[in-house]
N, C-alpha and C positions, 0 to 999 in steps of 0.2 A: 646879984648872981645872974639875973636876966640880962643885964647890960653886958656882962662878960661874955655870954653866949653870942649875943649879937655882934660883939666886937670880933670874936673869933671867926664867925661866918664871913663878916665883911672882909676881914684880912685874908681869908682863904680865897675869896673871889678875886681880890686884887692880885694876889700872887699868881693865880691861874691866868689872868689876862695878860700878864707880862711874859709869858712863855713864847717860844718860837711858833710861828704860824705853821699850821699843818699844811701839807701840800694839797693844792687844789685837786678837786676830784677829777678835773679834766686834764690835769697834767700827768702824763705817764712818767713813771720813774725812768731815769736815763738807762737806756739799754746797755748792758755790758756786752761789748763786742768780743765774741770768742775769737781767739786767734785762728786765722784761716789755715785749714789743714793743707799742708804742702805735700803734694804727691812726689814720690821719689822720682827724680829725673829719669826720663826714658833713655835707655841705652841706645844711642844713635850709632848706627853702623854707617860707615862712609859708603856713599853711593858710587859704585864702581861701574863705569860704562865701558863695556868691552867694545872698543871700536875696531871693527874688522877693516882691514885695508880695502879702500875703495878700488874695486877692480874695474878697470875700464872695459867696456864691451869689446869683445874680440872683433876686430875688423877683418871681414872676409875680403881678400883682394879680388877686385872686379876684373874678370878676364878681359884682356884687350881684344877687340874684334879682329878676327882674322880677315885680312883683305883678300878676297877672292878675285883673281884677275878676270876682268870682264871678257866675256866671250861673245862673239858675233854669231847669232843663230844662223845656221846653215840648213838648207833644204836637204833632206836625205834623198839621194837619187834612187829612182826605181832601178831594178836590175835591168841590164841590157836585154834587148829582144833576142829571143831564140830564133836563129835562122836555119832554114833547111840546108842540108848538105848539098853542095854544088854538084850537079849532074856531070858525069865525065864526058858525055856526048851532047852537051847543051849547044844550041846554035849561038852564033855571035850576038844576036839580039833576041830578046823576048818581049812580048807585049804585056802591058798591064792595062786592062780595061775596067771601067767602072761607071757608075751612075753619076752624072754631074751633080755637084752639091747645090747649085742654084738652078733648080728645075724651072722656076718661073721665068728665068732669063735664057733658057735653052729651048731649042726646038724639040718638040716631043718625038720620042722614038729613036733618040740618038744617045750613044754613050761616048765617053772620052777614051782615048787610047794614047799611052806613051810607051816608048820602047826603051829598054835598058840593057846594059851589059851584065850578064849573069855572073861574070867573074868579079864584078864590083858590087852589084846589088842582088838582093833576094826578096821575093815576095813573102810577106808575113802579115801579122796583125799587130797593131800598136798596143799600148797598155790599156786602151779603152775598147779593144776588140775591133777596131776599124781596119780595113785593108791599108797596107803600107808597104814601103820598100825600106829595107834595112841595109845599111852599108856594111859590107863584109870586112873592110879594113879599118873602119873608124867606129868604135863603139858609141852608141847613143846618137849617131848620125842617121836620121830617119826622115823619109818623105811620107807624109800622111795626108789624107783628104781632110779638108776643113771648110768651114764657112765663117762668116763674120760673127764676132762675139765681143763681149765687153772685156776690158783689161783692168788689172789692179791699178790703183793710183800711183804706185811706185814704178810703173812701167811708162817709159817715154817711147814714142814711135816716130820714125822718120819715113817719109813716103818717096817713092820713085816710080818711074814707068819703064818697063822693059819690053822692047820690041825684038822679036825673034822670027824673022821671015814672015810667015802669015799668022803668027801668034803674038799676042800682046798680054802683058801682065801688069796689074797694079801691085807694086811691091811695098810691103810694110815691114820695116826693120825695127824690132822691139829691143829696147835696152832696159836693163835693170841696174841702177847705180852705176851707169856708165859702161856696163858690160853687155855685149850683144848676146841675147838669149835665144831668139828664134826669128825666122823670117817667113812671112806669108806671101803667097803668089796667087792672086785672084785674076783670072782672065780666061781666054778661049780663042776659038778660031771663027767667031761670028755665028757659029751654029750651036756649039755648046759653050756654057760659061760655068766654070768650076773653080774650086779653090784647093790649094795645097799649102801645107805648113812644113818647113824644113827646120828641125830642131837638132841641137848638138850640145856637147859640153866642151870638147877639145877639138883642135884643128878645124875651127869654124870656117876658115877661108877655103880649105880643101874640100870640106863637106859641101859648102855652097856651090863651089865650082862644079863638082860632080853632079849635084842636084840640078843645076841649070842645064847641064848637058842632057839630062833626062827630060826636063820640062820643055825644052825647046822642040821636042818631037811631038808635042800635043797635036792631036787631030780628032775629028769626030768620025764615028763609024756607026752604021745602023745597029741598033740594039740587038737585032737578030744575029749579027755577025760578031758580037762581042764575045771575047773569051772569058768564061766564068773564072772568078778568082779561086785560087786553090783553097 
């Protein structure tokens, strides 16, 4: 009986040892992968790009420059001198007396004197207030007292000597751009030395001829006998 029990136990141990090996404790059972949840596909809307027509920038037409004709600047002439009315009973010749413009070259106590035809000339003052003779028949034809002074660079001068009986003049003819503008006469009778300027705009030859007629009468007189200017 005892032997039968031992045989059963031994047989049981043998049967147990022949079974499948248990999974190692370190081996994890194979993970069962769950199927990935699929998201419903997103509804895709077509991307519509509204392309506005490319508008080119408006081009403002550049105005063409207006060609202004070049103008040559001209000097605005001063108004002509106001001349006194000719006297109905005036003598054939009148005297114009004055202080010499070059006192250092003149003998003290003397004035200059020229005579003129009152039908042609009238005593007045020039635009600067100095005594002068104005031509009655030629506007802007004036004989005025003057002395040496500087001239603009655009003025060219020609020189001459004028002898008239006992009177001599150093003559300076001024030109601007080739146009005769005025003439100066500096001279005397060896007692007085004075200067005159003859200016004009038109009829320069006639103006100068009439002026020389006056200047040729130059003489010196005692200052006490000089006729005061009007």
């Amino acid at each position: 009986m005892f032997r039968r029990i031992v045989f059963v136990i031994t047989l049981t141990i043998l049967i147990s040892s022949c079974g499948g090996a248990a999974p190692a404790a370190t081996e994890a059972p194979a993970a069962t992968e769950a199927p990935a949840a699929t998201e419903p596909p997103a509804t895709e809307f077509p991307l519509v790009v509204e392309s506005s027509p490319t508008s080119e920038p408006a081009q403002t037409p550049t105005p063409e420059p207006t060609l202004t004709p070049s103008t040559t600047p001209t000097d605005t002439p001063l108004p002509p001198l106001e001349l006194p009315t000719e006297s109905s009973n005036a003598p054939a010749k009148l005297a114009w007396d004055g202080t010499p413009t070059y006192l250092g070259d003149s003998q003290p106590g003397f004035s200059f004197r020229v005579t003129y035809d009152p039908e042609v000339w009238a005593q007045t003052n020039d635009q600067f207030g100095f005594p002068a003779l104005g031509h009655r028949g030629i506007e802007y034809c004036v004989i005025a007292v003057t002395s040496g002074r500087g001239l603009p660079q655009n003025i060219t001068v020609e020189h001459d000597i004028l002898y008239l009986d006992s009177v001599f003049y150093d003559v300076s003819i001024a030109y601007e751009n080739g146009i005769k503008k005025f003439v100066t006469y500096n001279g005397g009778d060896k007692i007085v030395f004075t200067g005159f300027e003859v200016s004009f705009q038109d009829q320069s030859d006639q103006c100068l001829a009439d002026a020389v007629t006056v200047l040729s009468t130059l003489q010196s007189v005692p200052a006490s006998q000089a006729t005061p200017s009007p």
